[in-house]
C-alpha positions in Angstrom: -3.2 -50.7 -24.2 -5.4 -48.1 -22.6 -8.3 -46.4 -24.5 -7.8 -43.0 -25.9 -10.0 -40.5 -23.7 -12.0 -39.7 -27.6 -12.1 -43.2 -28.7 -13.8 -44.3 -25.5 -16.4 -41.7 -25.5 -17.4 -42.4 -28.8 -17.4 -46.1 -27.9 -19.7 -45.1 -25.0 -22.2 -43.1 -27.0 -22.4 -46.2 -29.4 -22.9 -48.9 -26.7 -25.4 -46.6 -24.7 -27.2 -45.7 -28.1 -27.3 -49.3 -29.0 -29.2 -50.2 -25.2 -31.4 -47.0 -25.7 -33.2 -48.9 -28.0 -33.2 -52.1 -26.4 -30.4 -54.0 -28.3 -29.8 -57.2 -26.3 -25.7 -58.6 -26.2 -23.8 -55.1 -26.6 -20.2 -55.9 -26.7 -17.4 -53.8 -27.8 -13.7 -55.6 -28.9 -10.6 -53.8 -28.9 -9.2 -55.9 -31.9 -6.0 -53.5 -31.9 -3.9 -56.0 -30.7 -5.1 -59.0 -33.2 -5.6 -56.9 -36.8 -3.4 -54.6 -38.5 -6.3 -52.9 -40.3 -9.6 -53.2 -37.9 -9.6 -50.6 -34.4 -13.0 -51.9 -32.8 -16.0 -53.7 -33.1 -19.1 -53.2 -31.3 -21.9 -56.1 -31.7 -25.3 -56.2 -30.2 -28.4 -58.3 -31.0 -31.7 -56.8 -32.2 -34.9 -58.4 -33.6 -35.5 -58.0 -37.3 -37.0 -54.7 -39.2 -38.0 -52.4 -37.5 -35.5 -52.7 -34.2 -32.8 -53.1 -36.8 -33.4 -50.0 -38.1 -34.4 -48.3 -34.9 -31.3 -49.7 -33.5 -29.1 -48.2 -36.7 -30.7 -44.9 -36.2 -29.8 -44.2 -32.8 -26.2 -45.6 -33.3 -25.8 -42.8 -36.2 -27.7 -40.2 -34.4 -25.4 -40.5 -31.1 -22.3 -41.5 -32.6 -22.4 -38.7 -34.8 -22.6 -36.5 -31.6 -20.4 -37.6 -30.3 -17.7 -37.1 -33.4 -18.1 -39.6 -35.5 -18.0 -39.1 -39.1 -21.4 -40.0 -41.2 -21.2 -43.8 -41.2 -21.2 -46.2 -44.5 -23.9 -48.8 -43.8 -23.7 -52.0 -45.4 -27.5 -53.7 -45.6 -30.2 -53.3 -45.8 -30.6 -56.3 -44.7 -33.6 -58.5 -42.0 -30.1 -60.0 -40.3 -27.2 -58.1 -40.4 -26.7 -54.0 -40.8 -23.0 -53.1 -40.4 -22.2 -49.7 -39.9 -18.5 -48.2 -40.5 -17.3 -45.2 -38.9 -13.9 -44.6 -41.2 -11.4 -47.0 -40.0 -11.9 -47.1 -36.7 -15.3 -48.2 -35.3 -17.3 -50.9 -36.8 -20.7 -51.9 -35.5 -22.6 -54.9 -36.7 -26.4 -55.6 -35.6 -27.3 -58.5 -35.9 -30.8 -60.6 -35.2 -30.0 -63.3 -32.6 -29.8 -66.1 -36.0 -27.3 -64.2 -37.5 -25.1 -63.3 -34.7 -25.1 -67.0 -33.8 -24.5 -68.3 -37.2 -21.2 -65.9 -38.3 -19.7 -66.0 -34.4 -18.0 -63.0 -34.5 -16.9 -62.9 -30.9 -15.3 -66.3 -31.9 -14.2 -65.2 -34.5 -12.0 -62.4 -33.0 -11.6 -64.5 -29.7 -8.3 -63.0 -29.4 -9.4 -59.6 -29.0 -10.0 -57.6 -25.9 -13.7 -57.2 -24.5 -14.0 -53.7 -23.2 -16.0 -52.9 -20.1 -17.7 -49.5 -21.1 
């Protein structure tokens, strides 16, 4: 299935947002194909505190920019912040422990890994 021209931006300002502040790991899954009620996921690693939050805040900042409704964030947490932007985009930052621990690319090894 090809990306929608909005959806892909969005993705984009996420993923680039995420890197800005040095967020190891980004990956973004087209999970479309494999769930009837989750769009996309992006996932990246980031070390506890205060890149976490750093992380987060740049995500929100960018996203929102770029069209995103205000994000529910699910956290606080030293391991895991999950933000969800309505039903479509789901990111979860994770510290390296975490990320390894819950698998989520393994998780959802069915879905596709977009090149953005």
């Amino acid at each position: 299935m090809q990306l929608e021209p909005q959806i892909k931006t969005q993705l984009q300002a996420i993923v680039e947002a995420a890197r800005e502040r040095r967020a190891e790991d980004v990956v973004a899954l087209d999970l479309t194909e494999v769930s009837s009620s989750l769009e996309y996921f992006v996932i990246c690693t980031a070390s506890a505190g205060l890149q976490l939050n750093a992380v987060q805040e740049n995500i929100r900042e960018k996203a929102q920019e770029a069209g995103l409704p205000r994000p529910s964030i699910e956290g606080p947490s030293e391991r895991w912040l999950l933000l969800a932007f309505g039903g479509s985009i789901v990111v979860h930052i994770m510290t390296k422990d975490a990320r390894e621990y819950y698998d989520l690319e393994g998780l959802w090894s069915d879905a596709k890994v977009l090149d953005l």
